[in-house]
C-alpha positions in Angstrom: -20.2 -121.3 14.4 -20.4 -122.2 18.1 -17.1 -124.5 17.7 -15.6 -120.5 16.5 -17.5 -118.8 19.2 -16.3 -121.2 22.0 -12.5 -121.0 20.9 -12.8 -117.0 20.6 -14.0 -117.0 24.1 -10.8 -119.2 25.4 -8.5 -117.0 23.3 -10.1 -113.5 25.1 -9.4 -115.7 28.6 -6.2 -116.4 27.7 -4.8 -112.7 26.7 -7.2 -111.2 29.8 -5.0 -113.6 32.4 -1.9 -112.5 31.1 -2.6 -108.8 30.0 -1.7 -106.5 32.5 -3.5 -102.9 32.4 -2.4 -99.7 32.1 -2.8 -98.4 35.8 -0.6 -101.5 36.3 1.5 -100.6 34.0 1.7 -96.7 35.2 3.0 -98.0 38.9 6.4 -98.7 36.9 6.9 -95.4 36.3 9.9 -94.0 38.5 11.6 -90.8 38.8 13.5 -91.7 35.6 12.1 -94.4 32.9 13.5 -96.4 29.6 12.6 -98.7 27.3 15.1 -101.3 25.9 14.7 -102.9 22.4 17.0 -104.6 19.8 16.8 -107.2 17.3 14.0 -105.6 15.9 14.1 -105.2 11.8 11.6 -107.9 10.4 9.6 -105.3 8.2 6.6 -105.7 10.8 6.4 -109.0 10.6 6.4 -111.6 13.5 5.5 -110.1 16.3 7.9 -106.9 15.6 4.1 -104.4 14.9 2.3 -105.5 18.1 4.9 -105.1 20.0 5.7 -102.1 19.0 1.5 -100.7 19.1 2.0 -102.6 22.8 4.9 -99.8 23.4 3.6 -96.9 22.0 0.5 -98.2 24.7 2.6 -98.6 27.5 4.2 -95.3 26.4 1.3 -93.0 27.3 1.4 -94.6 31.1 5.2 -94.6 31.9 6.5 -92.0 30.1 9.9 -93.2 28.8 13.3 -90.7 28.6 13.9 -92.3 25.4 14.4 -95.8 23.6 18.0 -97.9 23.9 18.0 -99.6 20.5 20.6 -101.9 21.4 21.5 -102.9 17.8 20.4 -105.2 14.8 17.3 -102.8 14.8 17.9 -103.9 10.7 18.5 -107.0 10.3 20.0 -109.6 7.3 22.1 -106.7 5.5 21.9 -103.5 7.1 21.4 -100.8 5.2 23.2 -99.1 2.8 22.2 -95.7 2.8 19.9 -93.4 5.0 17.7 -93.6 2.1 17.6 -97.1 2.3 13.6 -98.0 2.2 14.2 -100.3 5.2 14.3 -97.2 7.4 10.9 -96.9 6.6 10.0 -100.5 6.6 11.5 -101.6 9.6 11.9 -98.3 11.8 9.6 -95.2 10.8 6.3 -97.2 9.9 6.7 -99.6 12.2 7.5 -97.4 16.0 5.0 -95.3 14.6 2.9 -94.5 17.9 2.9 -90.8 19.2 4.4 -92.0 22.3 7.6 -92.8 20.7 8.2 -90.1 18.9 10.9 -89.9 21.5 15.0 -89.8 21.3 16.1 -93.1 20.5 19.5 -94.1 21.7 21.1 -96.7 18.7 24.1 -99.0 19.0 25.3 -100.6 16.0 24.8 -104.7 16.2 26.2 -107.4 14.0 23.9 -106.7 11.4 24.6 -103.2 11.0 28.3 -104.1 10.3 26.7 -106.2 6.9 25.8 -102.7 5.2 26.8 -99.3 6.2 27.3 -98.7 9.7 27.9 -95.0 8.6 24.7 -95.0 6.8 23.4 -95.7 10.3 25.0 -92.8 12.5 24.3 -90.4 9.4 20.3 -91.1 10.1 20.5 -88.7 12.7 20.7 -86.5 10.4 17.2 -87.0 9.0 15.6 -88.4 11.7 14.6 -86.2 14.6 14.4 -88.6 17.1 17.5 -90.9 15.9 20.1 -89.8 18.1 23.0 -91.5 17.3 26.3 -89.1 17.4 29.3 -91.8 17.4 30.0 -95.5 17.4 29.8 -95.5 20.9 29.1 -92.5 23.3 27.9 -91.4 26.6 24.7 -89.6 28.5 23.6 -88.6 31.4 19.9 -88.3 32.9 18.8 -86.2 35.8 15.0 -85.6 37.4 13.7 -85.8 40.9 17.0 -85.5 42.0 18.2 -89.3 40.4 20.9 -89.5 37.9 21.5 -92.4 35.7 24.6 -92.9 32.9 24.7 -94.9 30.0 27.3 -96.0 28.6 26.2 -97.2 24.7 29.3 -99.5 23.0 29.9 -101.3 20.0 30.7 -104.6 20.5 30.8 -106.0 17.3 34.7 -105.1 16.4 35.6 -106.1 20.2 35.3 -110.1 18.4 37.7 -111.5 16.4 35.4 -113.6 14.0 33.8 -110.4 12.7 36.7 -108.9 12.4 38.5 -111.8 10.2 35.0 -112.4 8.3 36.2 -109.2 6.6 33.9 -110.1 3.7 30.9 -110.0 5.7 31.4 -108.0 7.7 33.7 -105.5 5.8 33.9 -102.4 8.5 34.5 -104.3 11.6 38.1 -104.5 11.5 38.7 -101.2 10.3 37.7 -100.2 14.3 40.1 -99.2 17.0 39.4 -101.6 19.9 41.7 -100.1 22.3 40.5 -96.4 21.4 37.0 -97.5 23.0 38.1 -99.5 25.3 40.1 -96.5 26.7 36.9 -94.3 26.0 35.2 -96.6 28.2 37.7 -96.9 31.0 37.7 -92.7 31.1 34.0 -92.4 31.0 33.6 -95.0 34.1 36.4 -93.6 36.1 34.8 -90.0 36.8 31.1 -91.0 36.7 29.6 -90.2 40.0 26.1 -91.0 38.9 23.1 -92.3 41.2 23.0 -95.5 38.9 25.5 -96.1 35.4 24.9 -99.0 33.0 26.3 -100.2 29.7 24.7 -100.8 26.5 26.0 -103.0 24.2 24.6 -105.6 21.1 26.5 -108.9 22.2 26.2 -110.3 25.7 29.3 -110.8 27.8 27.7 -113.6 29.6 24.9 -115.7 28.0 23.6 -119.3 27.1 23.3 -119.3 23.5 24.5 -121.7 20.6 26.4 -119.3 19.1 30.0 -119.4 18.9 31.7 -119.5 22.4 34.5 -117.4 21.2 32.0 -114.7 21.1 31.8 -114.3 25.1 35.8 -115.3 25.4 36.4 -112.2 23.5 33.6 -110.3 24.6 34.8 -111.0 28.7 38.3 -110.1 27.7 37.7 -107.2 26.6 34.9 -105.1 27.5 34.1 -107.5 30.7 37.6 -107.0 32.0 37.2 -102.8 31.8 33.1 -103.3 33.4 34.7 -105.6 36.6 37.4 -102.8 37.2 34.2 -100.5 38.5 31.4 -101.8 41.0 29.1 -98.4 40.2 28.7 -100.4 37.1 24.8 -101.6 38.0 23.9 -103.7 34.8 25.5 -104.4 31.5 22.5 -105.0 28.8 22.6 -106.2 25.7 20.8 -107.8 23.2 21.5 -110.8 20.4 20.5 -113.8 21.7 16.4 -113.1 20.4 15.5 -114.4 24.6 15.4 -113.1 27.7 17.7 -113.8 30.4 19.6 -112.5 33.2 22.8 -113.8 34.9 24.9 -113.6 37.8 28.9 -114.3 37.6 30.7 -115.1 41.5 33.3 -112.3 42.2 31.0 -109.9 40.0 28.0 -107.7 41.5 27.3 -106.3 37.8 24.0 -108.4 36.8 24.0 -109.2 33.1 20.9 -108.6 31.2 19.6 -110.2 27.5 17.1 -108.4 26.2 14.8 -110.6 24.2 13.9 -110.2 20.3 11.0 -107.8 20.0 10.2 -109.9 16.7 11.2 -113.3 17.0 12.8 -115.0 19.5 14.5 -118.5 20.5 14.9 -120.9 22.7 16.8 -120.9 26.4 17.8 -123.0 28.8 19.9 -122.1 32.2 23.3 -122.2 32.6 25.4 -121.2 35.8 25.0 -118.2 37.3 21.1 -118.0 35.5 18.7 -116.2 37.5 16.0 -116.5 34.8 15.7 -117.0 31.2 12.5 -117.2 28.8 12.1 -117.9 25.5 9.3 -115.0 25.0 9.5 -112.1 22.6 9.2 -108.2 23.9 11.1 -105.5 25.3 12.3 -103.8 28.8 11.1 -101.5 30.9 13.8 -99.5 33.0 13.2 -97.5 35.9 15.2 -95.4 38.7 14.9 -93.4 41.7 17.5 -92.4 44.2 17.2 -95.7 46.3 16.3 -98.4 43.3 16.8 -99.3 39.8 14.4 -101.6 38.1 14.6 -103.7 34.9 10.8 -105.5 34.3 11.1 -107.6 30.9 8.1 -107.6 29.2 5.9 -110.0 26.9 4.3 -109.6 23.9 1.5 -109.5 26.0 2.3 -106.6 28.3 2.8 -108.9 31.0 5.9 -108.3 33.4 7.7 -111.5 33.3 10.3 -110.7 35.9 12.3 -107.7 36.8 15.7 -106.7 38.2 16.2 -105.3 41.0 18.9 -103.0 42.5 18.5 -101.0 45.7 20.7 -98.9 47.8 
C-alpha cells in the first residue's frame, strides 16, 4: 500500500510539472484562434479520448473559430457510408465536449481515399458542425480587424503511388491534379489577407520513413505553386503521427507536422529542422494584425514549442 501510495504521489508530480493551467492556456487566445488535428480515428483508443477531453478543456479558455481536421481523422479503411458506425466511434463520441461543438474544417488524407471519400464530404450533410463542401476549398476569417485564409487541399491524388495503387486506393486517380493545382494558384493570387496558410494531409517537407517519392511529388507539385507566393505564412499538414517543423533556404514558408492526436512515432532532425518531437497532441493557432502563432501541444496540455511569425 505505501509502495502504491509513494508511486501515485510521483505520477501527480510528474503531470503537475508538465500540466499547464487554464489561465495559462487562456493567454494564447488572439484576436483569431484554431485548433489543428489529424490522424485521429483509433475508436478512442491510445491517447485519441484524453486528448480530445484535453481540447474540449482548452476549448472553454481560447475559444477556437473552428477545428482543421487535416485528414486520416478515420483511419485503416475509411468509411464507406455516412452511416458508417465509425462516424460515431471515431468522431461524434469521441470530440464530444461542448466546446467543440464547433465547425470543423476536413481534408481528405490517405486513409479516406481507402473507403469513400464521397461518403466523407456527404457528412456535411448530417453533421452540423462537419463542414466540408469540396475536395479542397477556401475561407476566410475576420475579427478585431485580423484576417486569416486557409487554403484546405487534398494531397493524396497530387502522388503517383496512390494514384497507381488503384486497388487501394481506388478514387485517387480518378482526381484532376491540374484542376486544383490551378484552383490553388487562383485562390493565392488575389488573397490580400492579414495572414493565408495551407492545409493539406501529406507534408511537403518532412523526416519520415515513408517513401521519399512522397515529398518529390508533393514539392513538385503543390510546393512549386506555395513558393510562387511569399503571403503564403505556413503550409501544415499532418501524416507523419510527430511533430516537427522545418525550414527550406530560398523559402520563407515554415513547414509544419502536426503530430498524431492518438499515436504517434518516432523523429529525428534532418536539414532545415527547427524542432521535432515524438509526442502525441494537437495545435493551437493564433493571429492578430502583427503575429501569427502555432503552439504544439502534448497530451498533457503542455506547449512544447510554437511558431512564430510577426510583421
Amino acid at each position: 500500500m505505501k509502495r502504491m501510495t509513494t508511486w501515485a504521489i510521483l505520477l501527480m508530480a510528474t503531470l503537475t510539472a508538465f500540466a499547464q493551467t487554464p489561465e495559462q492556456w487562456a493567454t494564447l487566445k488572439k484576436d483569431i484562434s484554431f485548433f489543428l488535428a489529424n490522424d485521429l480515428g483509433r475508436n478512442g483508443y491510445y491517447d485519441q479520448k484524453p486528448i480530445a477531453e484535453l481540447m474540449g478543456v482548452m476549448a472553454e479558455e481560447i475559444g477556437p473559430e473552428c477545428v482543421l481536421a487535416a485528414g486520416d481523422v478515420h483511419h485503416f479503411d475509411g468509411v464507406q457510408s455516412v452511416h458508417d458506425p465509425l462516424w460515431m466511434t471515431n468522431y461524434e463520441l469521441v470530440y464530444s465536449h461542448p466546446e467543440l461543438m464547433i465547425d470543423w474544417l476536413p481534408i481528405l488524407g490517405n486513409h479516406e481515399y481507402r473507403g469513400s471519400t464521397q461518403a466523407v464530404l456527404d457528412y456535411s450533410t448530417v453533421s452540423r458542425r462537419w463542414g466540408m463542401p469540396a475536395r479542397y476549398y477556401t475561407r476566410v476569417y475576420e475579427d478585431g480587424g485580423t484576417t486569416i485564409r486557409l487554403v484546405m487541399v487534398d494531397t493524396t491524388p497530387l502522388m503517383s503511388k496512390y494514384r497507381e495503387e488503384n486497388q487501394k486506393y481506388p478514387e485517387a486517380c480518378l482526381q484532376d491534379n491540374e484542376k486544383q493545382l490551378a484552383w490553388v494558384d487562383s485562390v493565392l493570387n488575389v488573397a490580400k489577407e492579414d495572414w493565408v496558410m495551407v492545409v493539406g494531409h501529406h507534408p511537403i517537407y518532412a523526416e519520415t520513413p515513408k517513401d521519399e517519392s512522397e515529398r518529390i511529388d508533393m514539392q513538385n507539385t503543390l510546393g512549386k505553386v506555395l513558393g510562387k507566393y511569399p503571403k503564403v505564412a505556413m503550409y501544415l499538414c499532418g501524416h507523419i503521427h510527430n511533430f516537427q517543423h522545418i525550414r527550406v533556404p530560398g523559402s520563407s514558408i515554415d513547414y509544419v507536422v502536426n503530430s498524431s492526436a492518438s499515436l504517434s512515432r518516432k523523429v529525428k532532425p534532418i536539414e532545415g529542422t527547427q524542432f521535432c518531437s515524438p509526442e502525441t497532441g494537437f495545435s493551437v493557432i493564433a493571429a492578430d494584425k502583427k503575429e501569427l502563432c502555432l503552439h504544439m501541444i502534448d497530451k498533457t496540455g503542455k506547449v512544447l514549442y510554437t511558431v512564430r511569425r510577426q510583421k
